[in-house]
C-alpha positions in Angstrom: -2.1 -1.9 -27.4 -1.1 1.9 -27.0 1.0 3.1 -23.7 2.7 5.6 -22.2 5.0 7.5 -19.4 4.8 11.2 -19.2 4.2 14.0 -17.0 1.0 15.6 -16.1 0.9 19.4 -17.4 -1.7 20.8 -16.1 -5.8 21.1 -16.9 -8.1 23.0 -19.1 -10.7 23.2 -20.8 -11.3 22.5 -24.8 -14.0 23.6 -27.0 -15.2 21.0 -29.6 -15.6 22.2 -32.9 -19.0 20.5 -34.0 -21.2 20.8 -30.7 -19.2 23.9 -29.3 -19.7 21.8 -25.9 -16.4 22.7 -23.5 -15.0 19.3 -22.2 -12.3 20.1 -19.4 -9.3 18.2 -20.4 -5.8 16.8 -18.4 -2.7 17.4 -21.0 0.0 15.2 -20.4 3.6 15.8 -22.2 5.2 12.4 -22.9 8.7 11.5 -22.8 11.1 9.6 -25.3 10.2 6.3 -24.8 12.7 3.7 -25.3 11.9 -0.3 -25.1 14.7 -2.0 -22.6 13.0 -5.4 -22.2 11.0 -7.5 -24.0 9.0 -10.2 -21.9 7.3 -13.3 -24.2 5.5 -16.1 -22.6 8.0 -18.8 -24.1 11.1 -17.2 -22.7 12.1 -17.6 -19.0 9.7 -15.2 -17.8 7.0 -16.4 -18.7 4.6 -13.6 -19.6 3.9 -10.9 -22.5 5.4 -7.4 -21.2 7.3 -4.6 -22.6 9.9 -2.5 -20.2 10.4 1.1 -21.2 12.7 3.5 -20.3 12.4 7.2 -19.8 14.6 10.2 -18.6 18.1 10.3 -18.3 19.8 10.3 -15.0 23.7 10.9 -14.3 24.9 7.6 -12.0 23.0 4.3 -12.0 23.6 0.9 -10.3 26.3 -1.6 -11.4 23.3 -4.1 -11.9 21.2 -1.7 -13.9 24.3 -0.6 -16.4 24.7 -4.1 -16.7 20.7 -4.1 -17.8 20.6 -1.2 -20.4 23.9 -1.6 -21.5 24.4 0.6 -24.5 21.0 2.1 -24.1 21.8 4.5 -21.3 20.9 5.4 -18.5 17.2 6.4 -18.0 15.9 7.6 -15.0 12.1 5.5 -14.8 11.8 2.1 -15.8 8.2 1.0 -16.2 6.5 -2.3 -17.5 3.2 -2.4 -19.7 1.6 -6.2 -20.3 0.6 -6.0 -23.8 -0.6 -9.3 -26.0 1.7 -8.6 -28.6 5.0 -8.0 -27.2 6.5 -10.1 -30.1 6.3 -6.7 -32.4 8.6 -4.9 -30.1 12.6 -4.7 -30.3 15.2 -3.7 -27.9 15.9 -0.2 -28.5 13.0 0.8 -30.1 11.5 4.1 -29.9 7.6 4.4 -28.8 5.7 7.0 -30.1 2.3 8.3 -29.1 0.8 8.8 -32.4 -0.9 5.6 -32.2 -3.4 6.9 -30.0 -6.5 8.4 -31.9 -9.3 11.1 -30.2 -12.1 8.9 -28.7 -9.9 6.1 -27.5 -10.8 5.2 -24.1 -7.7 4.6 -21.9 -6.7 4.0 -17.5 -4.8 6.9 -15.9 -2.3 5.6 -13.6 -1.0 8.0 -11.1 0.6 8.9 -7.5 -2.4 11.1 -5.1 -1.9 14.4 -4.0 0.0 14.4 -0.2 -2.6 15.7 1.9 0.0 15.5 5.0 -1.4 14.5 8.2 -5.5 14.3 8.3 -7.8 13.2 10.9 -10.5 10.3 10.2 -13.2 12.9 8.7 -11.1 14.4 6.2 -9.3 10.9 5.4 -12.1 8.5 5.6 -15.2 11.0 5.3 -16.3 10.2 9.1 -19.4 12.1 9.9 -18.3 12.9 13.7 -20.2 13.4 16.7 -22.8 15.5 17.7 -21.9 18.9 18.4 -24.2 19.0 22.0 -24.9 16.4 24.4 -21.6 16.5 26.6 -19.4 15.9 23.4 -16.2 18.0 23.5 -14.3 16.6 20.8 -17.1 15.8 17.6 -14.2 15.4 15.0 -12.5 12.3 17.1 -12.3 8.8 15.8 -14.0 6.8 18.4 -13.8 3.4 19.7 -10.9 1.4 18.2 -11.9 -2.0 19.8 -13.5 -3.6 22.5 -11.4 -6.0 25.2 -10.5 -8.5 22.9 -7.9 -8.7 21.2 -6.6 -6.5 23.5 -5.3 -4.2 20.8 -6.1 -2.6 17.6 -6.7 -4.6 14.8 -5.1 -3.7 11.5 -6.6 -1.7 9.0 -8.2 0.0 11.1 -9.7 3.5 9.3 -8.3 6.4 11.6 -6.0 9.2 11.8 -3.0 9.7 9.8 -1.0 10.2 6.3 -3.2 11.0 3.4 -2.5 10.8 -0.2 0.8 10.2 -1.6 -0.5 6.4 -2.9 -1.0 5.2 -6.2 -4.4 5.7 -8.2 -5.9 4.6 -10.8 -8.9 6.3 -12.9 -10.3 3.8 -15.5 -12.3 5.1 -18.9 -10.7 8.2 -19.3 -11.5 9.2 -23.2 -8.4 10.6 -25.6 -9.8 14.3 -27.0 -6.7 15.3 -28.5 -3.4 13.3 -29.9 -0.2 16.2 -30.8 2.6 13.9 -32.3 4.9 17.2 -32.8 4.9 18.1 -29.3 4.5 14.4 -27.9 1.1 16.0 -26.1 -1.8 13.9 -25.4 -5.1 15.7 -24.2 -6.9 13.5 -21.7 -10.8 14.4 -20.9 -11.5 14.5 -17.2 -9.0 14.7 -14.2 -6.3 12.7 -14.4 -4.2 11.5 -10.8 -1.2 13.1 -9.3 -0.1 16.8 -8.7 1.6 19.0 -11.2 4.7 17.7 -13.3 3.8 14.2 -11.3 4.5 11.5 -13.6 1.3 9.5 -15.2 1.2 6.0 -17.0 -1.5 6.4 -19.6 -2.9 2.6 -21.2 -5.4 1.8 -23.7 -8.6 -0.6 -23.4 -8.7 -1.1 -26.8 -12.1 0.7 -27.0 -13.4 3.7 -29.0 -16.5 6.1 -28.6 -17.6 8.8 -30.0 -15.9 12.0 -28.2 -19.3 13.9 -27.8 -22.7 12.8 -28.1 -25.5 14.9 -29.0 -28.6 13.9 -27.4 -32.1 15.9 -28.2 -34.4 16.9 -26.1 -37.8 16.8 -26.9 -40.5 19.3 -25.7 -43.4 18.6 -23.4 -47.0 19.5 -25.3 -48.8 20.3 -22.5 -52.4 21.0 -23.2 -53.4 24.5 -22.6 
């Protein structure tokens, strides 16, 4: 199972060499990846994970020195269930280059803050109608009825958008750059610019672009 941590880049657009068809891309820049953990099902913890380790960052906690030891000090830890945890080793370095164009893979990724929003831009409320003695056609509306005598929770209304975490399933790999440690994504991929991005694999593989022909209509004249 193929994983990684990096940071988005930005997006554009690629042009594929066959078809000439322009698929716009997400290219993500991952970072050194270093194994810190490795989780098995017959140790104490009971499930098949690897813990990486990216970054570097100046002070960390007594607890977490005490974690990495002699790795260092990295500034993101992040965890990836894979099946086949037994092939990793402390200390080991990840590389992307087992990623191949075609791969399908899930995007992982914090939203865009959108700062305060009302219910239509947050929850796509249609509002009021503009006549008939409304004054206020972009308001919420009723938020309850006597009982329970307050709001219930989860109630859709105004407030903080974005700023959550996101995930974007069958995203397809276009373009794999070991030399750079660039991986080009097709579609959009969560998160703002430089925003950090957990990239897995679903073990699947299709064709990048598929060339479908379209037959004419004889019409009798």
């Amino acid at each position: 199972m193929n994983f990684l941590v990096g940071h988005k880049i930005n997006m554009t657009q690629y042009f594929d060499k066959a078809t000439g068809e322009v698929i716009p891309v997400t290219v993500v820049k991952a970072g050194s990846m270093v194994v810190t953990q490795v989780k098995a099902t017959s140790s104490k913890d009971k499930y098949s994970a690897v813990q990486i380790g990216i970054g570097k960052k100046k002070k960390v906690s007594k607890p977490l020195q005490g974690h990495l030891k002699d790795l260092g000090t990295f500034s993101v830890l992040s965890e990836f269930r894979v099946n086949d945890a037994e092939k990793y080793q402390r200390g080991q370095k990840v590389e992307i280059s087992g990623f191949v164009p075609g791969e399908i893979v899930d995007a992982i990724g914090v939203s865009k803050g959108r700062g305060f929003a009302g219910a239509m831009k947050r929850h796509g409320f249609h509002g009021f109608p503009m006549s008939h003695g409304h004054n206020k056609p972009r308001s919420v509306g009723s938020i309850g009825q006597r009982f329970p005598q307050h709001v219930r929770k989860g109630m859709r209304m105004a407030g903080h958008m974005g700023v959550q975490q996101v995930t974007v399933k069958n995203l397809q790999v276009v373009e794999v750059d070991a030399k750079r440690n660039l991986i080009t994504i097709k579609g959009a991929v969560p998160g703002h610019r430089n925003g950090m991005v957990k990239i897995i694999s679903t073990g699947k593989i299709k064709p990048l672009v598929t060339v479908v022909e379209v037959k004419e209509d004889k019409k009798k004249k």
